[in-house]
C-alpha positions in Angstrom: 77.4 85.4 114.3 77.7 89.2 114.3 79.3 89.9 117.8 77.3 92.8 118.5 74.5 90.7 119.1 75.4 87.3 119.6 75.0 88.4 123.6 72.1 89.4 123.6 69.8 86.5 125.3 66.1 87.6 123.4 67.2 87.1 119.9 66.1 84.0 119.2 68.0 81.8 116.3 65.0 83.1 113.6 66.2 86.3 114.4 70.0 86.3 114.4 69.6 83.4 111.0 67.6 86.7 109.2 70.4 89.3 110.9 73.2 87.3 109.1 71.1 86.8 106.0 70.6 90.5 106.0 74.6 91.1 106.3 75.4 88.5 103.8 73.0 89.9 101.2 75.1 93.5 101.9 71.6 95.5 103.6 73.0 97.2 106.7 70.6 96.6 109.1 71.0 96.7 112.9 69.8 95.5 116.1 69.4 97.0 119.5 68.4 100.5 118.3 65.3 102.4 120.3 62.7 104.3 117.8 61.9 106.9 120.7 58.5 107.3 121.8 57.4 111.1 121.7 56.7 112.5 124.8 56.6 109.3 126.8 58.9 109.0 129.7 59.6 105.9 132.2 58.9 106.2 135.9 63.0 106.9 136.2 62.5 109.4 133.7 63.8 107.9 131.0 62.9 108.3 127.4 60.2 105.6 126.1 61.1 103.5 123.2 60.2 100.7 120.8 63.1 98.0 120.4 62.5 96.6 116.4 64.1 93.3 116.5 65.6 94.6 113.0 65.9 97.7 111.7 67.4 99.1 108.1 67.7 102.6 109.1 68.5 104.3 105.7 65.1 103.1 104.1 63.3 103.2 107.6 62.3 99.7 107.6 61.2 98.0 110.8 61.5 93.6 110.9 59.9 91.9 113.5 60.2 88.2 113.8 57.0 86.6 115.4 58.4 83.5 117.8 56.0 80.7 118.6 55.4 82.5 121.8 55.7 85.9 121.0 54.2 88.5 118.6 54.0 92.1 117.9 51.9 91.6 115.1 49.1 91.6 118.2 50.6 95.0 118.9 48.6 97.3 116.3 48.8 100.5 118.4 52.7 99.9 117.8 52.8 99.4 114.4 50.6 102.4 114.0 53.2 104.7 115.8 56.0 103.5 114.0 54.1 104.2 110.5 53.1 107.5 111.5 56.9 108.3 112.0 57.7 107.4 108.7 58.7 103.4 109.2 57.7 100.5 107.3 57.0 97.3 109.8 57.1 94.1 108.2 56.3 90.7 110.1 57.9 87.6 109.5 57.2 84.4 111.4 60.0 82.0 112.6 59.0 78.8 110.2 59.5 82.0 107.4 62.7 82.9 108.2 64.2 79.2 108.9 62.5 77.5 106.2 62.9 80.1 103.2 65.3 83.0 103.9 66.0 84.3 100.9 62.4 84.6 99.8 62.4 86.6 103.2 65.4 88.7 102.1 63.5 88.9 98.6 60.9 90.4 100.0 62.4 92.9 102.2 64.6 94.0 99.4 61.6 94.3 97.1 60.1 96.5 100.0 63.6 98.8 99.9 63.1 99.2 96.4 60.0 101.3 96.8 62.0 103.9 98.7 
């Protein structure tokens, strides 16, 4: 497990399984890393952001894996935001990415290719 993240208690296994996928296939991808929200502000007066569970920075690709409790994918105001600032979200559900991860790391490289 990649140590930068193993502490962190919201990554579920589905999501550090497809983070070491991601590594092992060579696709530098990281977690932990706001996409800023323009304009928007906290009530401390910090900067608003978006956490992506994983993001490929260099091809501007956003992966969210959807729990069995959780999901962005019921978050279309987000995904619209992200899009208009150039990223590509891509949803993957847990059974996905524990059943068939390298048809999941298929996909997303098929996704980097268009880039």
């Amino acid at each position: 497990m990649n140590a930068f993240v193993k502490n962190i208690p919201q990554y579920t296994k589905a999501h550090m399984f497809l983070f070491n996928a991601l590594v092992k296939a060579g696709i530098p991808c990281l977690t932990e890393e706001p996409i800023e929200i323009d304009g928007e502000l906290t009530k401390d007066g910090n900067q608003k952001g978006y956490w992506p569970d994983i993001l490929i920075p260099h091809k501007k690709i956003i992966i969210e894996v959807e729990g069995d409790f959780s999901s962005s994918k019921n978050n279309p105001k987000r995904d619209r935001y992200l899009e208009s600032k150039g990223y590509v979200v891509m949803h993957f559900s847990n059974k996905e990415v524990l059943h068939d991860p390298q048809e999941v790391v298929s996909r997303i490289r098929e996704r980097m290719r268009g880039f």
